[in-house]
MIBA-931252 format. One record per residue: x, y, z of N, C-alpha, C in turn. Coordinates in steps of 0.02 Angstrom, whole numbers, always signed. Example, Ala and Ser with C-alpha at 12.3 -4.5 7.8 and 13.67 -1.06 7.14 Angstrom:
// MIBA-931252
+660:-284:+390:+615:-225:+390:+660:-165:+390
+642:-112:+354:+684:-53:+357:+645:+2:+394
//
This chain:
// MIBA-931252
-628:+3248:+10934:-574:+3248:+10884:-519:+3296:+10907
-466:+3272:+10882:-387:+3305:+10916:-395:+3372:+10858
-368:+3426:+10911:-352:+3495:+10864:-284:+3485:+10873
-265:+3556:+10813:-185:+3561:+10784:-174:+3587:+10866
-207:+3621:+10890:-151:+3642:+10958:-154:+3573:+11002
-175:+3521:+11002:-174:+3477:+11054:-134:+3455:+11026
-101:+3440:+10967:-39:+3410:+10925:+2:+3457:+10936
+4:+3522:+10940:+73:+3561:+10956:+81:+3561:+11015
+47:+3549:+11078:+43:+3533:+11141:+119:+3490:+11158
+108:+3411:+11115:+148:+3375:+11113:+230:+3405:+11086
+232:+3450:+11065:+306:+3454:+11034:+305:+3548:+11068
+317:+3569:+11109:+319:+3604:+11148:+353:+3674:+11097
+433:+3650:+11075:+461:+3718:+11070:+511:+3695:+11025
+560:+3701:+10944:+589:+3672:+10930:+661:+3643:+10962
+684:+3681:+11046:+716:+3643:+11059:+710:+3556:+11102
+638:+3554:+11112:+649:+3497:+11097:+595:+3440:+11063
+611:+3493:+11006:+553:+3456:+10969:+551:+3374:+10931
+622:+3358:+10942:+655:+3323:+10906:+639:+3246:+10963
+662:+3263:+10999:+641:+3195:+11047:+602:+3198:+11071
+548:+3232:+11079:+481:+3254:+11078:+446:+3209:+11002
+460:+3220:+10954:+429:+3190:+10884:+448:+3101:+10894
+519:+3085:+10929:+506:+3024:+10926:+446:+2987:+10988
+455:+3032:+11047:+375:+2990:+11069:+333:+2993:+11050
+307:+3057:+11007:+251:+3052:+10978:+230:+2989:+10923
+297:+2995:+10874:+285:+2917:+10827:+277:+2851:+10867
+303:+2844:+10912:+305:+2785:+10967:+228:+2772:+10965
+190:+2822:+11009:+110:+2835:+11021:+83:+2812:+10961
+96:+2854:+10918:+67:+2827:+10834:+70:+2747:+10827
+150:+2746:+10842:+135:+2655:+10823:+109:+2611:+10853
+92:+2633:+10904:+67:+2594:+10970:-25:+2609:+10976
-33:+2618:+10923:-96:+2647:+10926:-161:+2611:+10886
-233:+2581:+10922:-266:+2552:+10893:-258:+2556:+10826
-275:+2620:+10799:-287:+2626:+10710:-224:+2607:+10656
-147:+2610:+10709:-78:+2571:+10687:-79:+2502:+10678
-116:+2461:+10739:-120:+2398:+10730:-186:+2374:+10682
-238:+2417:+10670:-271:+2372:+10622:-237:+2388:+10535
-213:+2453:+10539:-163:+2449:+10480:-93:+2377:+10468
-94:+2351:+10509:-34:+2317:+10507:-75:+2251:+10489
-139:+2236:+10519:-168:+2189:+10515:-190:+2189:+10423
-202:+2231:+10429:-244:+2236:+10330:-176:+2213:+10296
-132:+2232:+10302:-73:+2248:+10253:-33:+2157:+10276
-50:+2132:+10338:-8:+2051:+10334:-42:+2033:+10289
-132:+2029:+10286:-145:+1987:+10229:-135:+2020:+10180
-121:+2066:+10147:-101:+2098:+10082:-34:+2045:+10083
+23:+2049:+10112:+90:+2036:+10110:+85:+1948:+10083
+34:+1923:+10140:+48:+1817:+10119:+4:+1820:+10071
-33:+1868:+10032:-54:+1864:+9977:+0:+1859:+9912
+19:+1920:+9936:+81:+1939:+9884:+145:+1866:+9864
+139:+1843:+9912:+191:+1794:+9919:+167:+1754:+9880
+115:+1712:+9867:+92:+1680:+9843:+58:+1708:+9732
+43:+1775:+9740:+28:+1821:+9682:+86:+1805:+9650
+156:+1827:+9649:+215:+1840:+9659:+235:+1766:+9601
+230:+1734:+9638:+262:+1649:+9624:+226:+1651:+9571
+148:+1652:+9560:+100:+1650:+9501:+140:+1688:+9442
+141:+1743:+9454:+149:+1784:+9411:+223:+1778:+9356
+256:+1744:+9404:+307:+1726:+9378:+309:+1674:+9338
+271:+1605:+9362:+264:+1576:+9295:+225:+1598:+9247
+187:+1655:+9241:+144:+1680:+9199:+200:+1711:+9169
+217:+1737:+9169:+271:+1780:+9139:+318:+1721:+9084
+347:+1678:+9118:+357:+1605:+9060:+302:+1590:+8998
+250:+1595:+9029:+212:+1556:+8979:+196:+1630:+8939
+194:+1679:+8951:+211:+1746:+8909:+252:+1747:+8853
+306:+1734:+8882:+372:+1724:+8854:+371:+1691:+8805
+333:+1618:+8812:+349:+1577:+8766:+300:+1577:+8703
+242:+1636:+8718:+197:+1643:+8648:+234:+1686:+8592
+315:+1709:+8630:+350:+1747:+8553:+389:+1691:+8530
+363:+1661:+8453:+404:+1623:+8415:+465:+1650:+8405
+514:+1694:+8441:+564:+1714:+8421:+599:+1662:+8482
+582:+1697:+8538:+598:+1650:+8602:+574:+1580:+8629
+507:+1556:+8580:+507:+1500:+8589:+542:+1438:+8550
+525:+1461:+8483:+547:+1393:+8439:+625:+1363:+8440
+697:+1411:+8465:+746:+1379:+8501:+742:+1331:+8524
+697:+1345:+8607:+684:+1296:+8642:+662:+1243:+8604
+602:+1233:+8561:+580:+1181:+8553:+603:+1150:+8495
+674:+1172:+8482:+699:+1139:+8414:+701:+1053:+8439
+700:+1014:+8411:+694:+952:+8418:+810:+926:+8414
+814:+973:+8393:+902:+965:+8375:+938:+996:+8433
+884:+1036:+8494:+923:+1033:+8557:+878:+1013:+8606
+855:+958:+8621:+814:+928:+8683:+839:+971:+8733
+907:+979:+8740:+936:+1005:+8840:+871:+1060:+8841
+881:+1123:+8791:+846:+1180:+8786:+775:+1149:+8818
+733:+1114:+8767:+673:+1093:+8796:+666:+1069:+8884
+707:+1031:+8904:+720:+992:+8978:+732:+1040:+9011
+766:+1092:+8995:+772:+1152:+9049:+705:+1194:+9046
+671:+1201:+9019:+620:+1249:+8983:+555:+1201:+9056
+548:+1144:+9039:+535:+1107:+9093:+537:+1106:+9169
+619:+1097:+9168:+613:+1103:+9229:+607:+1166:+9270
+638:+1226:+9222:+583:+1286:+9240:+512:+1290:+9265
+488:+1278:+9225:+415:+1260:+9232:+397:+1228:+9282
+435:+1185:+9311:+423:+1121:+9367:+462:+1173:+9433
+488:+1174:+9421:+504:+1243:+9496:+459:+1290:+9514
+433:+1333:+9459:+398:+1395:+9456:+343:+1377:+9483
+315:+1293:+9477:+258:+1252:+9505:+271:+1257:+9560
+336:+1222:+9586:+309:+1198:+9648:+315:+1252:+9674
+346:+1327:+9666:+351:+1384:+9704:+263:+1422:+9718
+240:+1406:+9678:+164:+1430:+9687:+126:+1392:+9719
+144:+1294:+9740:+103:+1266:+9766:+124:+1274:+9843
+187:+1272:+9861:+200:+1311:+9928:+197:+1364:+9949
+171:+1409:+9892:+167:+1484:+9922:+66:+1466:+9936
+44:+1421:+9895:-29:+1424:+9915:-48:+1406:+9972
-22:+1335:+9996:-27:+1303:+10042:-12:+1356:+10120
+76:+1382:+10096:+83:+1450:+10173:+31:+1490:+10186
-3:+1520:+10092:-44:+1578:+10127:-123:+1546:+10168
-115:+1478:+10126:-211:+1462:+10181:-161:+1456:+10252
-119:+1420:+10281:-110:+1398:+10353:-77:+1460:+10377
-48:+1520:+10335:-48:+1580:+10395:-102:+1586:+10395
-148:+1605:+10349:-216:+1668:+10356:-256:+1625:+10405
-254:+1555:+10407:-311:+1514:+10468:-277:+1532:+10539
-203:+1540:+10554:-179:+1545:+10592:-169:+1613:+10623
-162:+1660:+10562:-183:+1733:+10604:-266:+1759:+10612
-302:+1729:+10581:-373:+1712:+10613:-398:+1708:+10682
-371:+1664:+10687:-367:+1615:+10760:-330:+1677:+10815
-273:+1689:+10796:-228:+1737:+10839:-292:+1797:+10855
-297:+1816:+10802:-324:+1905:+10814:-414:+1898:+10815
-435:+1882:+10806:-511:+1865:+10783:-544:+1811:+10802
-512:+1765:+10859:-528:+1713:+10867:-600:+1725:+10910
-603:+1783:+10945:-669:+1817:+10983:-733:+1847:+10941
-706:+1875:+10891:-742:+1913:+10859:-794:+1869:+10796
-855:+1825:+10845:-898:+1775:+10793:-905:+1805:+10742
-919:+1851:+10727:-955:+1884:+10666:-893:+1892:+10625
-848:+1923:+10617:-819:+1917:+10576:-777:+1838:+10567
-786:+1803:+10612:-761:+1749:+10603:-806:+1697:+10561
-855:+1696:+10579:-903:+1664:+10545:-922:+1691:+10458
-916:+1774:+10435:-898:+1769:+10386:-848:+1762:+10345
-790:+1761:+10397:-726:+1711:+10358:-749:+1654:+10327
-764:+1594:+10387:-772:+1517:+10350:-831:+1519:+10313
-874:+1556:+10306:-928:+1567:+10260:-911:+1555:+10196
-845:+1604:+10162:-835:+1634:+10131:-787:+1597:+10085
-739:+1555:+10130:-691:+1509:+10120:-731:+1460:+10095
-783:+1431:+10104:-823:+1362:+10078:-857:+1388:+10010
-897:+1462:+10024:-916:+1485:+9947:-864:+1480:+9914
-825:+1535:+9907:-771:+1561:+9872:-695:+1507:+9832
-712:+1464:+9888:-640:+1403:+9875:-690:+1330:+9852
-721:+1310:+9890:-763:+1257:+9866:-816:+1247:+9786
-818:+1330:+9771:-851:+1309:+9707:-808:+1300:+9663
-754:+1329:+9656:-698:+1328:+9612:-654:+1251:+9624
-692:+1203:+9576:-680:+1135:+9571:-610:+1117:+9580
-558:+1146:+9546:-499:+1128:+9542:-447:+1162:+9625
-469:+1179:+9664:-463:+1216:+9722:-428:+1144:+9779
-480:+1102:+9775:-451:+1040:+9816:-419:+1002:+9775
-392:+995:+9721:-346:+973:+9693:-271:+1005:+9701
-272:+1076:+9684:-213:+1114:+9702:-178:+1096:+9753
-222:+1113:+9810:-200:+1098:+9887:-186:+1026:+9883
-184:+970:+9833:-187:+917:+9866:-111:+894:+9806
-118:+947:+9756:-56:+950:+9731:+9:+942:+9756
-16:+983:+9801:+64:+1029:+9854:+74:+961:+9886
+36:+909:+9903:+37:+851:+9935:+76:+786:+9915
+53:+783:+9850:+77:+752:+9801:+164:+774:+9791
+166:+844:+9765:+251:+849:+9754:+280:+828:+9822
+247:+839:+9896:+298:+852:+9947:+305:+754:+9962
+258:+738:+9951:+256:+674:+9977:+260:+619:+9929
+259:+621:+9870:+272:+576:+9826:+314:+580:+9767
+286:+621:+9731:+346:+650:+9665:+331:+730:+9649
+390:+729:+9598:+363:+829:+9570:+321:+822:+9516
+274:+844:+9504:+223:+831:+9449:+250:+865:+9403
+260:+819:+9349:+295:+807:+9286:+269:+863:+9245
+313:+923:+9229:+260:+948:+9165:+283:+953:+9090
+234:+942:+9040:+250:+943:+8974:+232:+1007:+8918
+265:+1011:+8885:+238:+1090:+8854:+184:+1047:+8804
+165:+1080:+8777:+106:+1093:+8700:+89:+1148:+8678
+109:+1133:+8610:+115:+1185:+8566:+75:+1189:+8518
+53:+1227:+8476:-13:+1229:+8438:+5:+1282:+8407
-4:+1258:+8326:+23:+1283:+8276:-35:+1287:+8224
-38:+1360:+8182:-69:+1363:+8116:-55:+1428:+8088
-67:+1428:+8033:-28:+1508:+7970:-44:+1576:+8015
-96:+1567:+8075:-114:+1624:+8109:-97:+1648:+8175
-88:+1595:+8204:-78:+1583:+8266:-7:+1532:+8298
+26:+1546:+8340:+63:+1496:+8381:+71:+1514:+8439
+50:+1450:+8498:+55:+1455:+8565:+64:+1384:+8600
+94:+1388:+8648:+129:+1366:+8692:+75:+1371:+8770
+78:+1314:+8791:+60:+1308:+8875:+98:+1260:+8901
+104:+1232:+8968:+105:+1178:+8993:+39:+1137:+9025
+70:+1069:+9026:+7:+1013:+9059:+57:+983:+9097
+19:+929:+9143:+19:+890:+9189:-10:+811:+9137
+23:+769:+9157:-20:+713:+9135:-61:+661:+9181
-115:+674:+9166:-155:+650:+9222:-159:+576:+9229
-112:+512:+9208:-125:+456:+9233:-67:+456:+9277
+1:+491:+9274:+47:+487:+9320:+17:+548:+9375
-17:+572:+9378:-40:+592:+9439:-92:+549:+9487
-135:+529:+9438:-172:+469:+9452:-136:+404:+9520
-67:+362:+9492:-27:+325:+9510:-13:+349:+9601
-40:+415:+9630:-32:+437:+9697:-94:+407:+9722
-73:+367:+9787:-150:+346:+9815:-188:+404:+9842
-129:+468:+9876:-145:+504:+9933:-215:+544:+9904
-232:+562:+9844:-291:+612:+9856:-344:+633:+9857
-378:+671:+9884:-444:+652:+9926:-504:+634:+9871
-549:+623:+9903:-594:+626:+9842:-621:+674:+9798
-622:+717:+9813:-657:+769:+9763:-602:+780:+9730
-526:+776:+9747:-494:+784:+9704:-501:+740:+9643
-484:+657:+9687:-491:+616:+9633:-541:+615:+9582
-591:+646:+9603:-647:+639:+9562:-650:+710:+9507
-629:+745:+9526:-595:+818:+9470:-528:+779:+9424
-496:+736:+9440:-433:+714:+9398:-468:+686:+9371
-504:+618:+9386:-534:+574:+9321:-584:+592:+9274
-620:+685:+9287:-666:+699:+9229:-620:+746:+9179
-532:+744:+9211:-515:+772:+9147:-472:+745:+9079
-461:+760:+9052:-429:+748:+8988:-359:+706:+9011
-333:+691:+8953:-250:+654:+8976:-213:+685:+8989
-213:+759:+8953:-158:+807:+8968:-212:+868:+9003
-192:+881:+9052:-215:+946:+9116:-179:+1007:+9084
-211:+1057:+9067:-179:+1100:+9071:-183:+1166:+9142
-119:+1134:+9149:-129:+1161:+9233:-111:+1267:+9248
-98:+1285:+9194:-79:+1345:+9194:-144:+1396:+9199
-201:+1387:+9165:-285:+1413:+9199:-310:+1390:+9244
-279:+1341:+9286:-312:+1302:+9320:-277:+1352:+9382
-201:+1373:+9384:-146:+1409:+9423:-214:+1472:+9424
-195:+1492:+9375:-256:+1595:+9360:-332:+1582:+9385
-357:+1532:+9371:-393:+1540:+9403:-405:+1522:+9489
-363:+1497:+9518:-351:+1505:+9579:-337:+1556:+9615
-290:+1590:+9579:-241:+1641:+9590:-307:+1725:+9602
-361:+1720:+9533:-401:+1760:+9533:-437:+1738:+9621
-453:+1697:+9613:-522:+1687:+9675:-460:+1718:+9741
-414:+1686:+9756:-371:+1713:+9815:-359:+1790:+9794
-346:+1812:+9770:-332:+1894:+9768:-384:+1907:+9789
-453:+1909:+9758:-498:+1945:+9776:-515:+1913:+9867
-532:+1860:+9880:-547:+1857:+9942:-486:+1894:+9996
-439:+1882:+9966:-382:+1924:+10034:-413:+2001:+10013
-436:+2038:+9971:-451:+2080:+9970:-501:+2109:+10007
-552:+2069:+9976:-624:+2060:+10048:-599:+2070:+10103
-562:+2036:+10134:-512:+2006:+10216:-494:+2059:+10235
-453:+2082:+10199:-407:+2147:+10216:-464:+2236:+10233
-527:+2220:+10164:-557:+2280:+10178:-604:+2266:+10248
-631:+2212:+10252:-672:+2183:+10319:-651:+2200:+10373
-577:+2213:+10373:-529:+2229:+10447:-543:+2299:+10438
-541:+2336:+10390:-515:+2400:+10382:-601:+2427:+10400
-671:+2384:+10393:-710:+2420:+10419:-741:+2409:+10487
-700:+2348:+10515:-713:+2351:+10577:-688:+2382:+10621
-613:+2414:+10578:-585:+2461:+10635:-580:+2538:+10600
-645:+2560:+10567:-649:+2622:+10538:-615:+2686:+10580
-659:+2668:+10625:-646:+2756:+10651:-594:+2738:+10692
-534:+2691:+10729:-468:+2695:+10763:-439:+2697:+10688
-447:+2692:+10643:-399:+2716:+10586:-402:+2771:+10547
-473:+2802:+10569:-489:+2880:+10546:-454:+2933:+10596
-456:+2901:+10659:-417:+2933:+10700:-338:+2929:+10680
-303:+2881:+10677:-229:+2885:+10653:-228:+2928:+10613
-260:+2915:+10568:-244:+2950:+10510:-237:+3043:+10503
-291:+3062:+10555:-289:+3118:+10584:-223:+3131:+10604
-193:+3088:+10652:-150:+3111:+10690:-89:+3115:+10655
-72:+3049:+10621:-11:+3041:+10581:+2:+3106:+10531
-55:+3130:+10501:-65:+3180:+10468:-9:+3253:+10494
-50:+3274:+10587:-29:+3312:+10615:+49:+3306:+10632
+66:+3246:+10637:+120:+3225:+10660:+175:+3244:+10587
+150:+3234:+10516:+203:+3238:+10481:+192:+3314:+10452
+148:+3346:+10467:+178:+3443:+10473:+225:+3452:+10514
+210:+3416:+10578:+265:+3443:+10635:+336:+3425:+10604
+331:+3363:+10589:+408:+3336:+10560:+435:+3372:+10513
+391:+3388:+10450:+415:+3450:+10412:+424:+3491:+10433
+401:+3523:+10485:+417:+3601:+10514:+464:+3597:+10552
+477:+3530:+10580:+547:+3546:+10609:+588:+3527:+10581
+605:+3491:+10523:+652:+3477:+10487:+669:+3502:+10416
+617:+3551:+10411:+628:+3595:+10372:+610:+3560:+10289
+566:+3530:+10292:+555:+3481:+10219:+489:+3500:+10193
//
């Protein structure tokens, strides 16, 4: 393990401590325990991308459980209100079904890039991907969603509202015989569309997707972080040493 004098070694004297500190960060970045940090944090990031889009239509359907801000919309004496409220909804969709679709074909693709050697952790990738994505029924439907908007139509969505002296709430659905009308999708999809109802309500169907991907990029991300424990126990050492020096020479 590096001592504080093998770190002051590097920055000699404060006159030139200064371009002295930028090779040292150079070294830092260039440094095993730098690159598996960078690696944890891409899949944090095409996670996010995809979290992000979710969250945002979550935030709509939030929105629309205050009868102050919903019942406008759904006055029957301004349809536009309702049709926009819609096609909100129908954007905010397809923004989450292309953010799903990017994050599986980066994460298979930076797989392949960085780990394509490493069986063991590779093998509990696709392990993990067949548990984790395959039990969650509505999983090959999603993905086959994104298929459907890109290649045939935008899947239509309708609100429903549900009313009594105690309660009022608001979701959206999908209607499942005009989704039906697509030849393209696979079977398990097809066979998840025809055991459901007429109207899908596709907004738990979004959360609970959304839950299973957070946590597995999480898994992903800590799996990297313990295969490269100690080159990142080491950075961390160093970066450490490195930002006294920066304070001490910059006076912070």
């Amino acid at each position: 393990m590096s001592t504080d004098d093998d770190f002051a070694a590097k920055v000699p004297d404060d006159q030139h401590a200064r371009p002295q500190l930028l090779v040292w960060q150079d070294e830092l970045n260039s440094s095993p325990g730098h690159r598996a940090i960078e690696l944890m944090d891409y899949i944090r990031r095409t996670g996010y991308v995809f979290q992000a889009n979710v969250a945002q239509y979550d935030a709509l359907v939030a929105r629309m459980q205050d009868p102050s801000f919903a019942l406008p919309i759904l006055d029957v004496n301004d349809p536009q209100a309702h049709d926009d409220l819609l096609s909100e909804a129908e954007r905010l969709l397809h923004n989450i079904l292309m953010a799903l679709s990017t994050r599986i074909d980066q994460q298979r693709a930076f797989m392949r890039r960085h780990f394509n050697e490493d069986t063991i952790l590779m093998d509990e990738y696709v392990a993990k991907v067949k548990v984790d994505f395959d039990v969650y029924a509505p999983s090959v439907f999603l993905r086959d969603l994104r298929n459907y908007l890109t290649h045939y139509s935008l899947p239509v969505a309708q609100s429903r509202q549900t009313f009594s002296n105690q309660s009022f709430s608001v979701t959206f659905t999908l209607v499942r015989q005009h989704l039906q009308e697509w030849p393209g999708w696979k079977e398990d999809a097809r066979t998840w569309l025809a055991a459901q109802g007429e109207q899908i309500e596709i907004v738990p169907v979004v959360d609970g997707y959304a839950r299973i991907a957070g946590a597995f990029d999480k898994w992903l991300s800590e799996g990297i972080g313990r295969k490269y424990a100690a080159e990142i126990r080491a950075y961390n050492e160093e970066a450490e040493a490195f930002n006294r020096e920066w304070a001490r020479v910059f006076g912070m």
